[in-house]
Structures are given as C-alpha cells and as structure tokens.
C-alpha positions in Angstrom: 3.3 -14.2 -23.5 4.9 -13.2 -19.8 3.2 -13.3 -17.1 2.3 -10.2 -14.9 3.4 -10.7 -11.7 2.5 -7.0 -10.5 -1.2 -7.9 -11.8 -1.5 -11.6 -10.0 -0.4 -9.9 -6.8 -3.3 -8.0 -7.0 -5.6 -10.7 -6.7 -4.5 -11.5 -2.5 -4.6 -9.2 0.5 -3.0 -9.6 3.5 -5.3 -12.5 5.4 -5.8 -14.7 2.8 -6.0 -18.0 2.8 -4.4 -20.2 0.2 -2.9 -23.4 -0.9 0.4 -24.0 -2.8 -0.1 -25.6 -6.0 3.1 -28.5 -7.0 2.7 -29.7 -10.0 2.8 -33.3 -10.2 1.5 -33.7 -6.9 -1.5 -31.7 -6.6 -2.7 -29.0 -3.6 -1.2 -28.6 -0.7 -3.3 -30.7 1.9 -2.1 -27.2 4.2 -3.1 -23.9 4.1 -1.0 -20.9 4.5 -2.1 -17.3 5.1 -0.8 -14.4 3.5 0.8 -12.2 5.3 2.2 -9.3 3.0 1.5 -8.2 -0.8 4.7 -7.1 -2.5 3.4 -6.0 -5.6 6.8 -4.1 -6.3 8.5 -7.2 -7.2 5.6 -9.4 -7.3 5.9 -11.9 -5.1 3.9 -12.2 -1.4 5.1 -13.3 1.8 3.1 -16.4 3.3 2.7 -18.4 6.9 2.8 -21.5 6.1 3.0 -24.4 9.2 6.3 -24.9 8.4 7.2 -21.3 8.6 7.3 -18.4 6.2 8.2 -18.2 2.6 8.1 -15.5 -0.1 6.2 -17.2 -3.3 4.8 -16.0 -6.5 1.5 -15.7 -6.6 1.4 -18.2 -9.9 1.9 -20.6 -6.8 -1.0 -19.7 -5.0 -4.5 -20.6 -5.1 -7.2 -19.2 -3.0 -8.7 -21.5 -0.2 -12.5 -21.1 1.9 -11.6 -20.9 5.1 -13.4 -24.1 6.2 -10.9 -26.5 4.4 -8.7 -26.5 7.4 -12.2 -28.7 8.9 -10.6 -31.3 6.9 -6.8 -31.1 7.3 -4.8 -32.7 10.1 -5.5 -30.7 13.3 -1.3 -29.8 13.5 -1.8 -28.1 10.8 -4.5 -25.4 11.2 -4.2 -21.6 11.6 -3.0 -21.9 15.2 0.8 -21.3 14.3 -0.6 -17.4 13.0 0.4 -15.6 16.3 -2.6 -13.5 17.0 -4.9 -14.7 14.6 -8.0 -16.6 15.2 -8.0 -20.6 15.8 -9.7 -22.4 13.6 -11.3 -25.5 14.9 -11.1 -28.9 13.2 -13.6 -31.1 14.8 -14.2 -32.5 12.0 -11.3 -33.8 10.8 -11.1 -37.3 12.8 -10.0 -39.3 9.9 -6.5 -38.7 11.0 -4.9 -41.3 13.0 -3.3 -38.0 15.4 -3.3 -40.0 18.0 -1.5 -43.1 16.6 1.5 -41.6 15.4 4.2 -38.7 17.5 2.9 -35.1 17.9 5.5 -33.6 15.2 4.4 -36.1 12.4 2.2 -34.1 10.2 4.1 -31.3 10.3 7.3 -32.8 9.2 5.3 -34.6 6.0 4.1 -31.2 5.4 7.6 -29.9 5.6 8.6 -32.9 3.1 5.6 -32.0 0.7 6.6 -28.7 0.7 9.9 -29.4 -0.8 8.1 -32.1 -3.4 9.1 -35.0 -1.7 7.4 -37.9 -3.4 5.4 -40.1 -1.7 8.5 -42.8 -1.1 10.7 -40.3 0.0 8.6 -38.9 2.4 7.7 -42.2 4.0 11.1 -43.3 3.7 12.5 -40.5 6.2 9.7 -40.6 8.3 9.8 -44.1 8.7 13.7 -43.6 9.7 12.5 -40.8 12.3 9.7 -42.5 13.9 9.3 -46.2 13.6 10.8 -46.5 17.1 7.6 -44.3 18.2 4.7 -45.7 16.5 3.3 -48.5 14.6 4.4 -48.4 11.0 0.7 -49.2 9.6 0.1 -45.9 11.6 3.2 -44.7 9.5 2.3 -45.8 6.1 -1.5 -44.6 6.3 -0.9 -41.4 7.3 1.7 -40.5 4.6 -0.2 -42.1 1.4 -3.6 -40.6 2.8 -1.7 -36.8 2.7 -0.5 -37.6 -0.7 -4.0 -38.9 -1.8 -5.4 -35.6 -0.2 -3.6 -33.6 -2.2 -4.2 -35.3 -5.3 -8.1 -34.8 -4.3 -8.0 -31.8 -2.3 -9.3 -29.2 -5.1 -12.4 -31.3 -5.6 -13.1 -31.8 -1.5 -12.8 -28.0 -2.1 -15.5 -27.8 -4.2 -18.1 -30.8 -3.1 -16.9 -30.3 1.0 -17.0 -26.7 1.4 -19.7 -25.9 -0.8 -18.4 -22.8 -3.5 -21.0 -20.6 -4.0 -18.6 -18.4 -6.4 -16.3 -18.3 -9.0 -13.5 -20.3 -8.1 -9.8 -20.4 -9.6 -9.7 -23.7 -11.8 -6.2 -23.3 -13.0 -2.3 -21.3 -12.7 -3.6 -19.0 -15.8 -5.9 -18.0 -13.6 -9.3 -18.6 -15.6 -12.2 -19.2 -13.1 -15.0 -22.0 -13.1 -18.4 -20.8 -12.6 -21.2 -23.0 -10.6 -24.2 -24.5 -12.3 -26.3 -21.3 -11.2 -23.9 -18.7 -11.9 -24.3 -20.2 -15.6 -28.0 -20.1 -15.5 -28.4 -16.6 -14.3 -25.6 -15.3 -16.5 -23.4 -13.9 -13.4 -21.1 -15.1 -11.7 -20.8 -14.8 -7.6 -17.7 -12.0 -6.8 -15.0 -14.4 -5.3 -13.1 -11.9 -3.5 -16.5 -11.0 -1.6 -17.1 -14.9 -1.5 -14.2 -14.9 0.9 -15.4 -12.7 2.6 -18.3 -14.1 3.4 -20.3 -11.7 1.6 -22.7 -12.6 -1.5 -22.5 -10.1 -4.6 -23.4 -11.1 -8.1 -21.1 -9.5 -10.7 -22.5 -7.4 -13.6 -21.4 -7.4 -16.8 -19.1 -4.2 -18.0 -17.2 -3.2 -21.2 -13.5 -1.1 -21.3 -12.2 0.1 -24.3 -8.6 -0.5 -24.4 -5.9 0.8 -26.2 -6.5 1.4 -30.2 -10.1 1.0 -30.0 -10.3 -2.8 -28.9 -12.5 -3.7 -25.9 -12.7 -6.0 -23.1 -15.6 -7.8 -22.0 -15.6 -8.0 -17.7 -18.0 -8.8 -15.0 -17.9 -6.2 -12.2 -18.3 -6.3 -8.9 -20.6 -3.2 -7.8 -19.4 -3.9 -4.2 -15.6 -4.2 -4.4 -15.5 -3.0 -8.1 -13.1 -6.6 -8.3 -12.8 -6.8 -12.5 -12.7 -10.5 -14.3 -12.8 -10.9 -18.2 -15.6 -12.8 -19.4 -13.3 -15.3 -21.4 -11.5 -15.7 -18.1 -14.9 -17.6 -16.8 -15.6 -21.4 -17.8 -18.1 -23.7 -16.8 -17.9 -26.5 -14.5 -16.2 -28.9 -16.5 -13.8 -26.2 -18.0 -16.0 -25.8 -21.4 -16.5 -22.4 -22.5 -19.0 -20.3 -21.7 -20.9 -17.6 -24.3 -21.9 -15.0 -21.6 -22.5 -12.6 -24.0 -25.8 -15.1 -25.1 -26.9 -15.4 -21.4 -28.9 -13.3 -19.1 -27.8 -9.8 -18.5 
C-alpha cells in the first residue's frame, strides 16, 4: 500500500522537535527543529546542526524537548537563530573538553550521511589526531554511535513520556502502562506541548459503510485509530474491551 505523504505531514508543525531515523544505525543522537510543513509535495524543511534539509516525514520521529539535556552541548538548539537556548547541564558525560570545538558537529555531519562507525572515526582521526588525544577520539565517536543505537529508549526511561509516543516509521504509537489501564491514551501532540489531555474514544463512518475506530483529542481534535495504538512492548491492545 503507498504511503501518504500529504497525511504524515500533517502530523508536524513548524517548531517541532525531532530526530532522523537511519536505519541500521538507529536515532539521531541530534535533534533538528522543523522549520516549514510542505504538505503540497509532502516533504518538510528541517534545522538540523549541520544545516537545513528538506526530508520526508517517514524520516522523522517526534522528540520531548528535554532530550537535548542529554546530547553533546554543540549540538543543542542554539544554531535556531531566534529561538530559545536550550541548556544542557546535564549532559557532562561528554569529554567537550578533551577533544577540538568542531568535533561533535562534524560526527554529526558524518552520521547524517550514514557513515559507519569506522568511517566516521577514520576521518576524524585524520582531521584531529594532531589536536587531541586519540582515546579522547575513539570514545567520543563509539559513545555517539552507541547513543543512537540506545537513544529511543533514554527517550522513554530519561525523559519520562507521559503520552503516546511513535514506536515505529508506520507510524503506530506505544501507549504507557496507565494509558492501558485507564483505556486512553495521553494526546501526544498536546504532550508536546506541555499540555495533558486524555483522548476519548470516537467512531467515523467511512466510505461504503465501513468504520474507523479513533481516539480524539477534545482539545486539539488530533485523530489516531485505535489499531494504530500498542502496548509497551508493541503487543496489541483490545481498546474496545477497556475502559471508556
């Protein structure tokens, strides 16, 4: 079946934060913001640290805003010209001061275009070695690498998701242990918003009779099927047998 792009452009606004998923290598241990919707030919314009890029939104997965406290400093929202900073005190576990100021950035640059791992440390080592220690080096690279690898569960057990969350490119959702237990999911575009608003179940009749089963949002009236919703682990979920 093709996909709609003209639909999954719908799901970002101009702000957003996300994360670029490669396969075979993960998330993006970077964060981009979104800077136009172009649902006319389906694509959307993003800031990324390495500069901008027009992407599908099949690419794209929505990040909380409180991941950058975990990604090397170089690489937080301060390259969005008259945009807030956001600040990364917490993310001392890089070795910034160890290795040259342009470092992170150029291994983001090299993720970005799917280096692997070798390749990545390969030209770096070749740009830097004279500059810094190549333990420094090393480290850094295979810990950006491992971040991505890891970064969609730090999204979850770091930043706390208190609402449907993308689990996938198909774009089902995962629902938390509570959404599950009270039989409605949090809405995730208010979630980014930092806004709380619990979905409510909601029937349309399609085409030739047949009918889709959503969850509505009565604040942003933001639609999701039911099917579309799994469970933690990614099992199914019968929300038609939990609480209304």
């Amino acid at each position: 079946m093709a996909i709609d792009y003209w639909k999954l452009t719908k799901d970002f606004t101009p702000g957003d934060v996300v994360q670029r998923v490669l396969p075979g290598q993960g998330i993006s241990p970077y964060v981009g913001r979104v800077l136009a919707v172009l649902p006319a030919i389906g694509f959307l314009d993003v800031q990324w640290p390495t500069g901008s890029e027009r992407v599908s939104p099949e690419e794209l997965i929505l990040c909380n805003p409180e991941f950058a406290e975990f990604i090397p400093p170089q690489l937080t929202f301060s390259y969005f010209p008259g945009l807030e900073v956001t600040k990364t005190a917490g993310a001392t576990h890089w070795r910034t001061t160890e290795v040259p100021a342009g470092f992170h950035r150029e291994l983001a640059r090299l993720f970005h275009r799917k280096a692997s791992e070798v390749q990545a440390y390969d030209e770096l080592w070749h740009r830097y070695a004279s500059f810094s220690d190549d333990e420094a080096l090393r480290d850094e690279v295979t810990k950006f690498y491992r971040f991505a690898e890891r970064s969609f569960d730090l999204l979850i057990q770091q930043v706390g998701k208190t609402a449907a969350y993308w689990a996938s490119r198909d774009r089902n959702y995962r629902a938390t242990k509570p959404e599950i237990t009270s039989g409605r999911p949090n809405c995730p575009r208010c979630a980014r918003r930092g806004q709380t608003s619990q979905m409510r179940k909601s029937v349309y009749k399609m085409d030739q009779g047949q009918k889709a089963r959503l969850f509505a949002c009565p604040s942003c009236l933001y639609l999701i099927k039911q099917d579309n919703i799994v469970g933690p682990g990614g099992e199914p979920v019968g929300w038609s047998r939990t609480l209304s």
